[in-house]
N, CA, C and O atoms as a printed pandas DataFrame, in Angstrom:
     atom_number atom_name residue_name chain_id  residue_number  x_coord  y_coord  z_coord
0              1         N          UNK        A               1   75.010   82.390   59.760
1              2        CA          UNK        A               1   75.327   82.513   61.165
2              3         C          UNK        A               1   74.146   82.114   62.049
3              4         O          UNK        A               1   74.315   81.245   62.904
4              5         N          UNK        A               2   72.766   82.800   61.859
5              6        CA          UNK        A               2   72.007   82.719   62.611
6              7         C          UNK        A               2   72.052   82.431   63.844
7              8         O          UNK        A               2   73.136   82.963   64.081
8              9         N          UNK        A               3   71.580   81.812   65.269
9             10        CA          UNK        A               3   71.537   82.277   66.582
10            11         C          UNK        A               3   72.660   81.394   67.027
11            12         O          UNK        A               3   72.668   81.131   68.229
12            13         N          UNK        A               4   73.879   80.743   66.073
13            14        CA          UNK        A               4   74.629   79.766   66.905
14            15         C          UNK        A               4   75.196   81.054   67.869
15            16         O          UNK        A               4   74.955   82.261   67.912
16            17         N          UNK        A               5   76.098   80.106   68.627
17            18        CA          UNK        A               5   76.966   81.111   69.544
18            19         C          UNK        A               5   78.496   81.853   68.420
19            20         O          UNK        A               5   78.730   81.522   67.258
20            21         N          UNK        A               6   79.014   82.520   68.968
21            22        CA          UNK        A               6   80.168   83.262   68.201
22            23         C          UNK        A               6   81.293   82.137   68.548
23            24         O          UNK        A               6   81.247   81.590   69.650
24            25         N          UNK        A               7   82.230   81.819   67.676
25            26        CA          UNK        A               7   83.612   80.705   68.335
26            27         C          UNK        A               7   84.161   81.673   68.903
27            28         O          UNK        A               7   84.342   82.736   68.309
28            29         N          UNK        A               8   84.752   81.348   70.949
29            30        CA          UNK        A               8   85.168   82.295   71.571
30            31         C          UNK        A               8   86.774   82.687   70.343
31            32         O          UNK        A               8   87.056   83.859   70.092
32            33         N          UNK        A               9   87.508   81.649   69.821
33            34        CA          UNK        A               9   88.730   81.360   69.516
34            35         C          UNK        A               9   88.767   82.695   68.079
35            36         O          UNK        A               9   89.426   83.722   67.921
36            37         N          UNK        A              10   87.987   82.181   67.479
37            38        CA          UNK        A              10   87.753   83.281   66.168
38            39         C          UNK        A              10   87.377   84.099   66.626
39            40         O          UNK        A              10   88.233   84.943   66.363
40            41         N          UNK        A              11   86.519   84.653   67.292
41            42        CA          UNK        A              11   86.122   86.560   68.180
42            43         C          UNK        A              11   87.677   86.941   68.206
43            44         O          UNK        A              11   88.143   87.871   67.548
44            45         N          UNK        A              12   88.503   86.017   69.139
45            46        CA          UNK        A              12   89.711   86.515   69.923
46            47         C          UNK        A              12   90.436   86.734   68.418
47            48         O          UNK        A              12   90.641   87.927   68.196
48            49         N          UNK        A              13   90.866   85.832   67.339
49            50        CA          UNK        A              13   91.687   86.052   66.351
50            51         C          UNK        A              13   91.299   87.157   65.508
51            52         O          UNK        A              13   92.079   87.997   65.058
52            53         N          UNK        A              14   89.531   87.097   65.237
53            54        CA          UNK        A              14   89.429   88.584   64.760
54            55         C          UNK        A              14   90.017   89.591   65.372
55            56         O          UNK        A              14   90.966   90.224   64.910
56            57         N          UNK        A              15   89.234   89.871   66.930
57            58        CA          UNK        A              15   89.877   91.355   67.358
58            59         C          UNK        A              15   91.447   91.360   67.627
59            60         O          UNK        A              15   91.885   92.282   68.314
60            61         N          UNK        A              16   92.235   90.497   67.186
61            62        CA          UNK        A              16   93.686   90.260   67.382
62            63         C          UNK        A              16   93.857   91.073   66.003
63            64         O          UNK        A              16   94.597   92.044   65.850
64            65         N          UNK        A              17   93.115   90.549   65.133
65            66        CA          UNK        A              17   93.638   91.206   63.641
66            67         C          UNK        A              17   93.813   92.517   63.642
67            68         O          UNK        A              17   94.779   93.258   63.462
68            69         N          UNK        A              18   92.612   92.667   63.896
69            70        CA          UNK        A              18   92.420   94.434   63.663
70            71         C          UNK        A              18   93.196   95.169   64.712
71            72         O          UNK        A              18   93.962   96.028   64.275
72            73         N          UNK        A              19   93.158   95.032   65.773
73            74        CA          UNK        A              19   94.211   95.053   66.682
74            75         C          UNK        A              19   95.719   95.473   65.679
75            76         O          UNK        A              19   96.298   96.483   65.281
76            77         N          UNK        A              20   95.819   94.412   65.628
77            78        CA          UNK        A              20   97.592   93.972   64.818
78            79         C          UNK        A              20   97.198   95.528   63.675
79            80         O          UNK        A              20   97.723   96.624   63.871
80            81         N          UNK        A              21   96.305   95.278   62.666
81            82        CA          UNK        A              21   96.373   96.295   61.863
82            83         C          UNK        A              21   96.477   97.821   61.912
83            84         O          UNK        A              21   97.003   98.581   61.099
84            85         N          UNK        A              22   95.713   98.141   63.307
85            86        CA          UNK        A              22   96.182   99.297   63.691
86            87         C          UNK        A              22   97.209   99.658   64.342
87            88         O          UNK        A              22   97.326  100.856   64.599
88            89         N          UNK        A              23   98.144   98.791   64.747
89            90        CA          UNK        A              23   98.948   99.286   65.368
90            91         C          UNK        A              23  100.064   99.518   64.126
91            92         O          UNK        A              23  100.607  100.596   63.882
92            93         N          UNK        A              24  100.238   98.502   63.540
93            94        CA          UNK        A              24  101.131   98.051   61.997
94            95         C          UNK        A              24  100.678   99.872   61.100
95            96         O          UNK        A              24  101.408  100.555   60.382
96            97         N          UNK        A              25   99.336  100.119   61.520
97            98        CA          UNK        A              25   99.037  101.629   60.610
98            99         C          UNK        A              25  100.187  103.162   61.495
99           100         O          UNK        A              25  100.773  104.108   60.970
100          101         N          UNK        A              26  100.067  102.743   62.925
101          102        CA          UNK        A              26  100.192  103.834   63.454
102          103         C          UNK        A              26  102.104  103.529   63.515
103          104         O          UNK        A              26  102.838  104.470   63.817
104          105         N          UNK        A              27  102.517  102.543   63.286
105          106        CA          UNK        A              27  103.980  102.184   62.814
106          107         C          UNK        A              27  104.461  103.475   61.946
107          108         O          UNK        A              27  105.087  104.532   62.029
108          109         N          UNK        A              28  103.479  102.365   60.754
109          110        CA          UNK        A              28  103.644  103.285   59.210
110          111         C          UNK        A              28  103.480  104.547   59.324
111          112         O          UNK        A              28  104.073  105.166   58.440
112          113         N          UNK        A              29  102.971  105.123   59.984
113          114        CA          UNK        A              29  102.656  106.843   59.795
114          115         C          UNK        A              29  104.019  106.880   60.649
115          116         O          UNK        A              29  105.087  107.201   60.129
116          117         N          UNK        A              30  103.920  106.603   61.705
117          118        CA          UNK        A              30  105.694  107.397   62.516
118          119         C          UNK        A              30  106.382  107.301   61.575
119          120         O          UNK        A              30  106.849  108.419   61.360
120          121         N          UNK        A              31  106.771  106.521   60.785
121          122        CA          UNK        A              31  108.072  106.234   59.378
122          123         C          UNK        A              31  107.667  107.147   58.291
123          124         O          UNK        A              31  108.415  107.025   57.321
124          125         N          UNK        A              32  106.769  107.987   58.134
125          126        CA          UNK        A              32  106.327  109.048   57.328
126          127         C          UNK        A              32  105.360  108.731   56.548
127          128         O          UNK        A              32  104.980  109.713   55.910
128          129         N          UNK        A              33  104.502  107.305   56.201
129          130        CA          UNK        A              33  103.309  107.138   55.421
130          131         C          UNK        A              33  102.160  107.943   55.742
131          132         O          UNK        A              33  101.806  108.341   56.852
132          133         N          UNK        A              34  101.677  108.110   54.727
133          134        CA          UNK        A              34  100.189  108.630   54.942
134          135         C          UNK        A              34   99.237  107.444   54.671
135          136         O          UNK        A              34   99.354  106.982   53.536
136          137         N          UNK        A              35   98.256  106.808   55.519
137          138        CA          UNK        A              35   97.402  105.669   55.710
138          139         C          UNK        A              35   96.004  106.308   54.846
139          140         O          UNK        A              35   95.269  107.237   55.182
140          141         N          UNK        A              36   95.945  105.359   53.510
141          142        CA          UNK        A              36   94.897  105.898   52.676
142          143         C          UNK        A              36   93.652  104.943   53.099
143          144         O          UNK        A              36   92.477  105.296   53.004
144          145         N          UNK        A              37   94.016  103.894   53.500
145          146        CA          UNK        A              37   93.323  102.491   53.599
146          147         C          UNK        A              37   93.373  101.392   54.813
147          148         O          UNK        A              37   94.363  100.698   55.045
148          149         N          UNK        A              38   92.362  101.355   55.421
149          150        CA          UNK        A              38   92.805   99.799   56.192
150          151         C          UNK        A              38   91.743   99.024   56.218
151          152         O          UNK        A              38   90.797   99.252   56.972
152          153         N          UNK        A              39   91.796   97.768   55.187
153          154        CA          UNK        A              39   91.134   96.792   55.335
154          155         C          UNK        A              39   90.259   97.142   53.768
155          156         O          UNK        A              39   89.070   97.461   53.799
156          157         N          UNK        A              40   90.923   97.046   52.631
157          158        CA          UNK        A              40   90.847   97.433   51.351
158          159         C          UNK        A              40   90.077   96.257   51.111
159          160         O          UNK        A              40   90.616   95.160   51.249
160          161         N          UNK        A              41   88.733   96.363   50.725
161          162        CA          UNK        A              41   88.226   94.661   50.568
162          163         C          UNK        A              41   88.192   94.940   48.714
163          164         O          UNK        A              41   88.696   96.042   48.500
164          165         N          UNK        A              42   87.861   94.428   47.733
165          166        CA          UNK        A              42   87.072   93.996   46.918
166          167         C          UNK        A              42   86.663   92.496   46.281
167          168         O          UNK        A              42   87.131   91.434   46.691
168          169         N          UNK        A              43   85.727   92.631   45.232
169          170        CA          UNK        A              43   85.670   91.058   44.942
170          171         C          UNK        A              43   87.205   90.375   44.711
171          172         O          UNK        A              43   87.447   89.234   45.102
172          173         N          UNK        A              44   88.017   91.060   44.155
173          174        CA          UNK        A              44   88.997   89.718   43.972
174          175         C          UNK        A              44   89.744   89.656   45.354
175          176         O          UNK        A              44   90.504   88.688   45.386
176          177         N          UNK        A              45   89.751   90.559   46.740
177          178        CA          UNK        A              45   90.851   90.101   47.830
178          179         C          UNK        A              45   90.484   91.567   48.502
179          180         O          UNK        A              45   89.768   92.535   48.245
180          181         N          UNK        A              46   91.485   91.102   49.596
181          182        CA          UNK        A              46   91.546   92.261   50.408
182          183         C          UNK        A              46   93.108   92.754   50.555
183          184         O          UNK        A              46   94.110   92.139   50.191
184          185         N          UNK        A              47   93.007   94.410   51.373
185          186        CA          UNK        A              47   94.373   95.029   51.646
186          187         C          UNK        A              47   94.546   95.252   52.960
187          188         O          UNK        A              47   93.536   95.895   53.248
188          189         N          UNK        A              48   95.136   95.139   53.869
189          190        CA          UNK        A              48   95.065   95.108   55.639
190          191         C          UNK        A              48   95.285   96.392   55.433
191          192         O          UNK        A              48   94.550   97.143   56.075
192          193         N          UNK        A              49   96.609   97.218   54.257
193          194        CA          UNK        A              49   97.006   98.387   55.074
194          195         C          UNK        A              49   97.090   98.874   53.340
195          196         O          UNK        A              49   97.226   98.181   52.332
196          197         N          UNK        A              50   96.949  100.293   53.508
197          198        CA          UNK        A              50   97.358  100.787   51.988
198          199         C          UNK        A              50   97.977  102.256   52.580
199          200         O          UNK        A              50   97.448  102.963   53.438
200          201         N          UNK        A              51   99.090  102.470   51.957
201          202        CA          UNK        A              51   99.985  103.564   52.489
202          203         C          UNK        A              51  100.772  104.135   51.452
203          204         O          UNK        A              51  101.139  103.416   50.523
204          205         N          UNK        A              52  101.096  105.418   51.498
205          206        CA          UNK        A              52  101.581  106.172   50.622
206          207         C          UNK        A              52  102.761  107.308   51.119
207          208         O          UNK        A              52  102.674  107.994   52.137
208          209         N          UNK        A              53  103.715  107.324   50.283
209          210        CA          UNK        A              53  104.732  108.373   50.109
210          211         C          UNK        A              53  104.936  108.854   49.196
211          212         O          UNK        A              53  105.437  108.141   48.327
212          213         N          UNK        A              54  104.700  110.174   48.895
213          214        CA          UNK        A              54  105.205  110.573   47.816
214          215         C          UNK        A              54  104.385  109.760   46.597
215          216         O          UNK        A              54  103.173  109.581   46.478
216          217         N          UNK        A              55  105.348  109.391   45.849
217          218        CA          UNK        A              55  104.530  108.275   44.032
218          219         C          UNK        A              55  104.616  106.937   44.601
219          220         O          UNK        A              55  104.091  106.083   43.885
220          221         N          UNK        A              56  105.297  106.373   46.037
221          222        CA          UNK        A              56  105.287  105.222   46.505
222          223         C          UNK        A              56  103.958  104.709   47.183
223          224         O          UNK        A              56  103.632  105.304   48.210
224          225         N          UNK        A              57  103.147  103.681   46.743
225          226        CA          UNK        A              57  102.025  102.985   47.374
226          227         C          UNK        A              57  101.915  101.719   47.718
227          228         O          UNK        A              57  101.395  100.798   47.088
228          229         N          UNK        A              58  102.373  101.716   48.636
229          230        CA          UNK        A              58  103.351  100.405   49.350
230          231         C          UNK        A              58  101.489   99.491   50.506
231          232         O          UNK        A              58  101.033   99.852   51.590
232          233         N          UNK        A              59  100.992   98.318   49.540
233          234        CA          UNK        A              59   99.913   97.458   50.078
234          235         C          UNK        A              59  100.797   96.530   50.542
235          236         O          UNK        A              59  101.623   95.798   49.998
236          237         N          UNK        A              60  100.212   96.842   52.407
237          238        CA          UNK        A              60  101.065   95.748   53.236
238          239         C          UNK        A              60  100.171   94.752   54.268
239          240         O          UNK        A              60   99.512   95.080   55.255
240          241         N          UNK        A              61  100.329   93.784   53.841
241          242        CA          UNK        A              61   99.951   92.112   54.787
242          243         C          UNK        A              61  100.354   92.792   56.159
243          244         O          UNK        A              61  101.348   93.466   56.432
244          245         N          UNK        A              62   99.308   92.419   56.915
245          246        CA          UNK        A              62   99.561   92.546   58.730
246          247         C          UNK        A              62   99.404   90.962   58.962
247          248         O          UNK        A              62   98.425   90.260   58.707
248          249         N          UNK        A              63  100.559   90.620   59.481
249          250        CA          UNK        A              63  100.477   89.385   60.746
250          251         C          UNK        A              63  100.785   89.327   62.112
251          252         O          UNK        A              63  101.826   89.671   62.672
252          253         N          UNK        A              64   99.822   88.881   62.553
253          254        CA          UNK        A              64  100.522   88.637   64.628
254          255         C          UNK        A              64  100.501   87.507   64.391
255          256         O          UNK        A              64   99.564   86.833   63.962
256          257         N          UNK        A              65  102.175   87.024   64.812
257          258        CA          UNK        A              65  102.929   85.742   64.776
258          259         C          UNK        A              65  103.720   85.916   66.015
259          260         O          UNK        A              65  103.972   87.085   66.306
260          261         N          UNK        A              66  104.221   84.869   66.907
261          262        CA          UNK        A              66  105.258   84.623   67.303
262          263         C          UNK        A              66  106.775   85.325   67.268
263          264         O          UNK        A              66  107.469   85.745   68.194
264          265         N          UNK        A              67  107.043   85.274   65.602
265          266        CA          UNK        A              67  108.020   84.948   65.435
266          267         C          UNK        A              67  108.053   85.662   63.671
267          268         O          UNK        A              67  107.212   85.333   62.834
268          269         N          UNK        A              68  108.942   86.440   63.447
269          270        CA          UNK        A              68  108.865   87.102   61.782
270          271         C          UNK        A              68  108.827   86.000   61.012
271          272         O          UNK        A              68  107.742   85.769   60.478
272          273         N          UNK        A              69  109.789   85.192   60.792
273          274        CA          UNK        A              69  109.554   84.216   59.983
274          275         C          UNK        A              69  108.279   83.376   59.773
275          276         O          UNK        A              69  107.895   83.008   58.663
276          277         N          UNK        A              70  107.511   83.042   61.212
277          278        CA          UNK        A              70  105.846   82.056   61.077
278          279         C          UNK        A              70  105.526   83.563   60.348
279          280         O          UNK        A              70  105.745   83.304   59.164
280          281         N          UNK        A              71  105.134   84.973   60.409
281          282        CA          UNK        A              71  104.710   85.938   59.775
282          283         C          UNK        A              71  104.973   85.813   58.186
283          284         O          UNK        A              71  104.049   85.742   57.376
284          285         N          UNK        A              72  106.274   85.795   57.849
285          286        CA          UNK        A              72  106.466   85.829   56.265
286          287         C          UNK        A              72  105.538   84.779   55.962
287          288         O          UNK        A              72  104.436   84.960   55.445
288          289         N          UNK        A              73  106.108   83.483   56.361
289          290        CA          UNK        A              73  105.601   82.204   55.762
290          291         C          UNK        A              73  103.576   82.462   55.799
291          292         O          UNK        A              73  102.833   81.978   54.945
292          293         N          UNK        A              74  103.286   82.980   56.527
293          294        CA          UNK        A              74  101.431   82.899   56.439
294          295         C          UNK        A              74  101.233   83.229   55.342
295          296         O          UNK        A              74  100.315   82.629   54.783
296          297         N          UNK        A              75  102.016   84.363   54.491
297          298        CA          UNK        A              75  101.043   84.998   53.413
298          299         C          UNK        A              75  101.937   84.110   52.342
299          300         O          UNK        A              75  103.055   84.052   51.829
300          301         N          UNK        A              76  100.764   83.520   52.369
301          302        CA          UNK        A              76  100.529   82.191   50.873
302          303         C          UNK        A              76  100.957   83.099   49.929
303          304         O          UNK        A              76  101.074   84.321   50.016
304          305         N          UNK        A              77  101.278   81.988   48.583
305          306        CA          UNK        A              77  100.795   82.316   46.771
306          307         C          UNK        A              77   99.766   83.589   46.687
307          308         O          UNK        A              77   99.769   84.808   46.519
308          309         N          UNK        A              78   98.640   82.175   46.981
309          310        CA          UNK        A              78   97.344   82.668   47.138
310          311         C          UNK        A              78   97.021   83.865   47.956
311          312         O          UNK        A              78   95.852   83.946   47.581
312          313         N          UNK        A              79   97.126   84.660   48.619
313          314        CA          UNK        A              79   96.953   85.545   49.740
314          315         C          UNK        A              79   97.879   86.859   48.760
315          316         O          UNK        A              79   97.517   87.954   48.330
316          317         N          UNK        A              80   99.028   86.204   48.700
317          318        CA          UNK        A              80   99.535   87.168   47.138
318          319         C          UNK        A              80   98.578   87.570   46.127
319          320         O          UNK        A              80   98.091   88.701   46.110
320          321         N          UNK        A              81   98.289   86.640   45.258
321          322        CA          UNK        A              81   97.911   87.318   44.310
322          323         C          UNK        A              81   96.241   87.558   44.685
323          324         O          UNK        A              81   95.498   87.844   43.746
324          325         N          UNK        A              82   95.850   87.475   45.630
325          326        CA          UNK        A              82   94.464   88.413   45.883
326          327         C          UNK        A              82   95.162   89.675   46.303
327          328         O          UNK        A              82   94.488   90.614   45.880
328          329         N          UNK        A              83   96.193   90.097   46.936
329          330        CA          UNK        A              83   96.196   91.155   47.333
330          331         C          UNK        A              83   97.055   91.944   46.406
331          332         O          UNK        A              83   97.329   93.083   46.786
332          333         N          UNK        A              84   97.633   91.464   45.016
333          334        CA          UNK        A              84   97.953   92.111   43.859
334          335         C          UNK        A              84   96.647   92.479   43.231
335          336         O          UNK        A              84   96.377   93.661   43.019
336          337         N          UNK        A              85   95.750   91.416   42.897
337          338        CA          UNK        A              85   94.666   92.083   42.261
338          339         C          UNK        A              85   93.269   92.750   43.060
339          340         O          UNK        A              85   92.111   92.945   42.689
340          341         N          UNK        A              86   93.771   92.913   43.931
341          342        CA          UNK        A              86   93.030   94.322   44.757
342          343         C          UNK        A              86   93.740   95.581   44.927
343          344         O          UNK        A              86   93.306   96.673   45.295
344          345         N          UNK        A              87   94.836   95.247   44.613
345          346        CA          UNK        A              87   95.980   96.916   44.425
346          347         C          UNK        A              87   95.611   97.204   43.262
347          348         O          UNK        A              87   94.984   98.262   43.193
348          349         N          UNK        A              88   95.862   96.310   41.714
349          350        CA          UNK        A              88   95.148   96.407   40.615
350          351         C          UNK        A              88   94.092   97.643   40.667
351          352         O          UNK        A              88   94.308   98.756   40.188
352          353         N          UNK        A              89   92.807   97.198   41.398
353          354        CA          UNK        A              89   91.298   97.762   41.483
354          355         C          UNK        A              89   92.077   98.779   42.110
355          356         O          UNK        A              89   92.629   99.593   41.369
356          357         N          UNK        A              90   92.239   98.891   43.525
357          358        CA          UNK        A              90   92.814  100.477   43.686
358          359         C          UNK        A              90   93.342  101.393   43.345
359          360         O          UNK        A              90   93.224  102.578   43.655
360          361         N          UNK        A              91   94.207  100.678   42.415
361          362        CA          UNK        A              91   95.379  102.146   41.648
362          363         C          UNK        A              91   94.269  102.331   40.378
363          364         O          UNK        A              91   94.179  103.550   40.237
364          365         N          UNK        A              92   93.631  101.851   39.667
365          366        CA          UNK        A              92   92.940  102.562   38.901
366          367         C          UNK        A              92   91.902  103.080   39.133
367          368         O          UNK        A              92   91.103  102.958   38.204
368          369         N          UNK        A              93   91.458  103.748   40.183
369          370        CA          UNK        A              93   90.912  104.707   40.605
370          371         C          UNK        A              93   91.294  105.584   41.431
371          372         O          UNK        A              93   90.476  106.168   42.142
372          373         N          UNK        A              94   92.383  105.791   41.475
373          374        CA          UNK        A              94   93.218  106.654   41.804
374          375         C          UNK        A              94   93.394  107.989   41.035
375          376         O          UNK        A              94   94.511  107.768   40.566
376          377         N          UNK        A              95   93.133  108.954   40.680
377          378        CA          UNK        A              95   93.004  110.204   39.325
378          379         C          UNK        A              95   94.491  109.817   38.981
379          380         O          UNK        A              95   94.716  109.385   37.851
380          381         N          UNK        A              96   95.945  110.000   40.261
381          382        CA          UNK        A              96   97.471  109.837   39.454
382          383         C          UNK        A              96   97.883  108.642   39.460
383          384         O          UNK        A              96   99.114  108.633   39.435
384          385         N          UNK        A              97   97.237  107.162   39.492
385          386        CA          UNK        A              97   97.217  105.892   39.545
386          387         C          UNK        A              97   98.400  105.666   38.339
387          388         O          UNK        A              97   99.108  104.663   38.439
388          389         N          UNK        A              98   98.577  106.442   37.394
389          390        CA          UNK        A              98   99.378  106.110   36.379
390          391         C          UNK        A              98  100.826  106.537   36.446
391          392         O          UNK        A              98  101.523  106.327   35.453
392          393         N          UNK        A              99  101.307  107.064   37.416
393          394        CA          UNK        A              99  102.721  107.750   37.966
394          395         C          UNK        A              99  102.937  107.166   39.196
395          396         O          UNK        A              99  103.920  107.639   39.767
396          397         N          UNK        A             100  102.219  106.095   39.944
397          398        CA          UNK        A             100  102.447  105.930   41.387
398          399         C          UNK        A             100  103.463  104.153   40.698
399          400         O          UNK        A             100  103.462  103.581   39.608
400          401         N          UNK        A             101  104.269  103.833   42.223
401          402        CA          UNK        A             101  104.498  102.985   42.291
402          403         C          UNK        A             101  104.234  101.983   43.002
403          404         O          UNK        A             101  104.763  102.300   44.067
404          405         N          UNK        A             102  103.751  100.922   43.161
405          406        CA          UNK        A             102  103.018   99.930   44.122
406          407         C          UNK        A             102  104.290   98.816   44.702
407          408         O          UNK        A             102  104.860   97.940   44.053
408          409         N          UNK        A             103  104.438   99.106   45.780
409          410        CA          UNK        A             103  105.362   97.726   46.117
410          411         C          UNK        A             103  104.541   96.856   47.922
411          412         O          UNK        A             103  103.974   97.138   48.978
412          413         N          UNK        A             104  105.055   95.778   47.139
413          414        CA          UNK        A             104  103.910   94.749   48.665
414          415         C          UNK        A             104  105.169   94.727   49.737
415          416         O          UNK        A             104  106.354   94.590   49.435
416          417         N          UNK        A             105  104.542   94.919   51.250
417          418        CA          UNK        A             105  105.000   94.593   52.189
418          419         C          UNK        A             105  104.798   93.760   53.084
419          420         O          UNK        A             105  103.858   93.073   52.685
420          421         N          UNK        A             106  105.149   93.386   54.137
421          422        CA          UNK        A             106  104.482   92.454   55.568
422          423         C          UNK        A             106  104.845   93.592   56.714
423          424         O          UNK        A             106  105.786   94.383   56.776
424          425         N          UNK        A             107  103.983   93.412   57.393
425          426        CA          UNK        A             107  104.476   94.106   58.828
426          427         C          UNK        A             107  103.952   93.105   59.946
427          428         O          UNK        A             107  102.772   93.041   60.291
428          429         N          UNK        A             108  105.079   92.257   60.517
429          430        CA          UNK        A             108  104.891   91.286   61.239
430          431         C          UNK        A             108  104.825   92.018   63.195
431          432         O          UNK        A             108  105.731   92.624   63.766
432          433         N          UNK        A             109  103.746   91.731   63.633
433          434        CA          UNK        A             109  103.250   91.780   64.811
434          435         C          UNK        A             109  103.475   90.919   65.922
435          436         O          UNK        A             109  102.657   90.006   66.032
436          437         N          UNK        A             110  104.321   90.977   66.718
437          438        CA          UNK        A             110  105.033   90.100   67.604
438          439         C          UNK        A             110  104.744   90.624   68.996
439          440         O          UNK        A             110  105.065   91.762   69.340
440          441         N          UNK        A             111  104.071   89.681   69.853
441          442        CA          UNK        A             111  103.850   89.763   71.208
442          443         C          UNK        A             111  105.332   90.807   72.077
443          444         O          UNK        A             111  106.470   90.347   72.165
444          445         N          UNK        A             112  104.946   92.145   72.591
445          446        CA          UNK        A             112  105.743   92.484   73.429
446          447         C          UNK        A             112  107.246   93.555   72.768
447          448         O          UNK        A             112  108.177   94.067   73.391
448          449         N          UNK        A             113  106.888   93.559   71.181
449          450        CA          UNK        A             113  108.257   94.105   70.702
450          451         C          UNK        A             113  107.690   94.833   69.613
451          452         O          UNK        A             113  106.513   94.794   69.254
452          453         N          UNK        A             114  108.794   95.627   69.022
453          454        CA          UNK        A             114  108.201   96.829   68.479
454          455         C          UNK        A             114  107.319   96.045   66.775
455          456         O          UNK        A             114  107.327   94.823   66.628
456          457         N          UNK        A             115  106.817   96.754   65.958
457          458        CA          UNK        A             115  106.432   95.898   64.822
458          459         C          UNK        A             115  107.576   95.774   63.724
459          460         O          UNK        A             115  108.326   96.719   63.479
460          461         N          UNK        A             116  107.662   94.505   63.059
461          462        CA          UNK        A             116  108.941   94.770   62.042
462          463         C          UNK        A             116  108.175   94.948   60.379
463          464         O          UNK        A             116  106.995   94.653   60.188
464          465         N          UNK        A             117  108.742   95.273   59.703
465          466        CA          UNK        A             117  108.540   96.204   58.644
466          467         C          UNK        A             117  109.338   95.467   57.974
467          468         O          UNK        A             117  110.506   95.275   58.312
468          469         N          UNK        A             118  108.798   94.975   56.957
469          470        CA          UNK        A             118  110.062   93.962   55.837
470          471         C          UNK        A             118  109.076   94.461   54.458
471          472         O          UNK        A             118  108.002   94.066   54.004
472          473         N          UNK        A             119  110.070   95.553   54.068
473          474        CA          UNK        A             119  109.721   96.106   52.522
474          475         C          UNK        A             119  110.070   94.958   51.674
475          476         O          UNK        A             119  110.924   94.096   51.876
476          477         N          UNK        A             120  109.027   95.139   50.408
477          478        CA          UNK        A             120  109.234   94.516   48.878
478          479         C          UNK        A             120  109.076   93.040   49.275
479          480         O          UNK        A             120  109.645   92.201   48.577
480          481         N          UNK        A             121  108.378   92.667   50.298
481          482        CA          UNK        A             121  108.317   91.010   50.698
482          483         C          UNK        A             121  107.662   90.164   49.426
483          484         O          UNK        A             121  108.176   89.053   49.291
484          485         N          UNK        A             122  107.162   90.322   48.968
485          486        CA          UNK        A             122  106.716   89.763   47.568
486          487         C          UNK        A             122  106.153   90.331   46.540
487          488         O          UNK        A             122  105.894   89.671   45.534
């Protein structure tokens, strides 16, 4: 990095993210999750959101899109399976990691409307 300037465009898309992610968290808790995680990094990927019910541990993709569909379509292959093998690393350190169930979600972030919630997206 050193002394360049910050890109105004990337500042704005970062704090858009995190933005998007907390709101996508405070979704999930009204619907009854308990928020164990936001922003699950390790070496193989990251988790925007990690949430739990009960034996359900549902790792969900946050996007601010337009439109649900530009949302589904962002999270690549690739963007998949980093964020399978960072659920991987999480559930086994979990003490009941061996009774829980993991399913991936999206929670797409749309200018002006409530957030949508599309379980088992990949």
């Amino acid at each position: 990095m050193g002394n360049r300037p910050a890109d105004p465009g990337r500042l704005k898309a970062f704090r858009r993210g995190h933005v998007s992610e907390y709101i996508a968290a405070l979704y999930l808790a009204a619907k009854g999750f308990r928020i164990r995680a936001i922003r699950y990094r390790t070496k193989l990927g990251e988790i925007d959101i990690i949430a739990r019910r009960g034996d359900l541990v549902v790792c969900v993709e946050v996007k601010a899109r337009r439109d649900v569909g530009s949302a589904v379509f962002a999270v690549t292959g690739t963007a998949q399976g980093r964020i399978r093998a960072a659920s991987e690393i999480w559930l086994s350190r979990q003490p009941d990691g061996h009774r829980l169930s993991l399913r991936y979600d999206i929670v797409a972030i749309r200018p002006w409307r409530l957030p949508r919630h599309l379980p088992d997206a990949f």
